[in-house]
C-alpha positions as CSV (number, residue, x, y, z in Angstrom):
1,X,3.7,-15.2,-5.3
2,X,2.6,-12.0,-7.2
3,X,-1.6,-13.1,-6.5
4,X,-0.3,-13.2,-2.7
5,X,1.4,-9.3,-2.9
6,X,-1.0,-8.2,-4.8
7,X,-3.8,-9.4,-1.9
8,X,-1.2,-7.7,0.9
9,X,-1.8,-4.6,-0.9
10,X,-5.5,-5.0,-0.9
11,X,-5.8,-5.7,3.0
12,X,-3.7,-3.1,4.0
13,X,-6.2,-0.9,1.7
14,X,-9.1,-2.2,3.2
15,X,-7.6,-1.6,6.9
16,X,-6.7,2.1,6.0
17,X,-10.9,2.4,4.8
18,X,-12.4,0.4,8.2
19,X,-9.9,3.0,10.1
20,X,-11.4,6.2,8.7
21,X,-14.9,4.5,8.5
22,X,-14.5,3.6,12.4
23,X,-13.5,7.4,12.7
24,X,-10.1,6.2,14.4
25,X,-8.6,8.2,11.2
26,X,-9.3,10.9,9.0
27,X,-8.9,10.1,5.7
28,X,-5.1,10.8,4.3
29,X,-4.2,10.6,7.7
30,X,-3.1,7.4,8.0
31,X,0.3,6.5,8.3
32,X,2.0,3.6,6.5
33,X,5.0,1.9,8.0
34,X,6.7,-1.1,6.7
35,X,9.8,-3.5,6.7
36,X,11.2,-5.5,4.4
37,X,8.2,-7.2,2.0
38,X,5.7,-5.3,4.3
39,X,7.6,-2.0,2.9
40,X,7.1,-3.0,-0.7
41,X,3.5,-3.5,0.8
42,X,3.2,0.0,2.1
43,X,4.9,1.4,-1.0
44,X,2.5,0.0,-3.0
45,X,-0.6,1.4,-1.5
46,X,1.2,4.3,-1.2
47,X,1.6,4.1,-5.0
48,X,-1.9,2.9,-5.8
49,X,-3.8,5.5,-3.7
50,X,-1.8,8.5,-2.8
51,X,-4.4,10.8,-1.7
52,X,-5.4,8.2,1.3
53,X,-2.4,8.3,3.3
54,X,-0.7,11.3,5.2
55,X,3.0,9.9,5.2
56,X,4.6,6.1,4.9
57,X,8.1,5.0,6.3
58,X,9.2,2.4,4.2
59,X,12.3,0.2,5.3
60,X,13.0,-1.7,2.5
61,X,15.2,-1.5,-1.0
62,X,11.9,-0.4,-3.4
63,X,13.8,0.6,-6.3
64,X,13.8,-2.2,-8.7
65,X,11.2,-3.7,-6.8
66,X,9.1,-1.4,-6.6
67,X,8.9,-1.3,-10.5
68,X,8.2,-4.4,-10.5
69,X,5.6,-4.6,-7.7
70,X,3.5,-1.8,-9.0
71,X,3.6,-2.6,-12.3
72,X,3.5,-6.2,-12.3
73,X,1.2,-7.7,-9.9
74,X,-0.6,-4.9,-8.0
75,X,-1.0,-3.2,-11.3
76,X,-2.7,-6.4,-12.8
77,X,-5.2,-6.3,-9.7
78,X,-6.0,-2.9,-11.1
79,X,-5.0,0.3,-9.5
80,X,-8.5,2.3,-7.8
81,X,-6.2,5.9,-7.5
């Protein structure tokens, strides 16, 4: 399960990049929004790579979790700041 978070995390990375590279964003103007595991997601990327995104709405209990989502799996996947 934590391979399969840790891969969310990527892809919504790699969508936030084709956006600015498309020029449909600037870059740390995208917007994260997420519910549930797909708010652990956001929080995540929002964690990993600060700078990229403008603001995230995150709809989820990341307390706990979110310790141990960014320091357990997407932190093993190796954080790119």
């Amino acid at each position: 399960m934590r391979r399969a978070k840790a891969t969310s995390v990527s892809d919504l990375e790699a969508c936030a990049d084709w956006l600015a590279a498309a020029g449909l964003a600037a870059p740390g103007c995208v917007v994260l929004r997420g519910a549930s595991a797909g708010g652990l997601a956001a929080g995540a990327a929002l964690v990993r790579r600060p700078k990229r995104y403008g603001a995230a709405v995150l709809q989820a209990r990341v307390g706990p979790a979110c310790d141990w989502f960014c320091c357990g799996a997407v932190a093993a996947a190796g954080a790119r700041g």
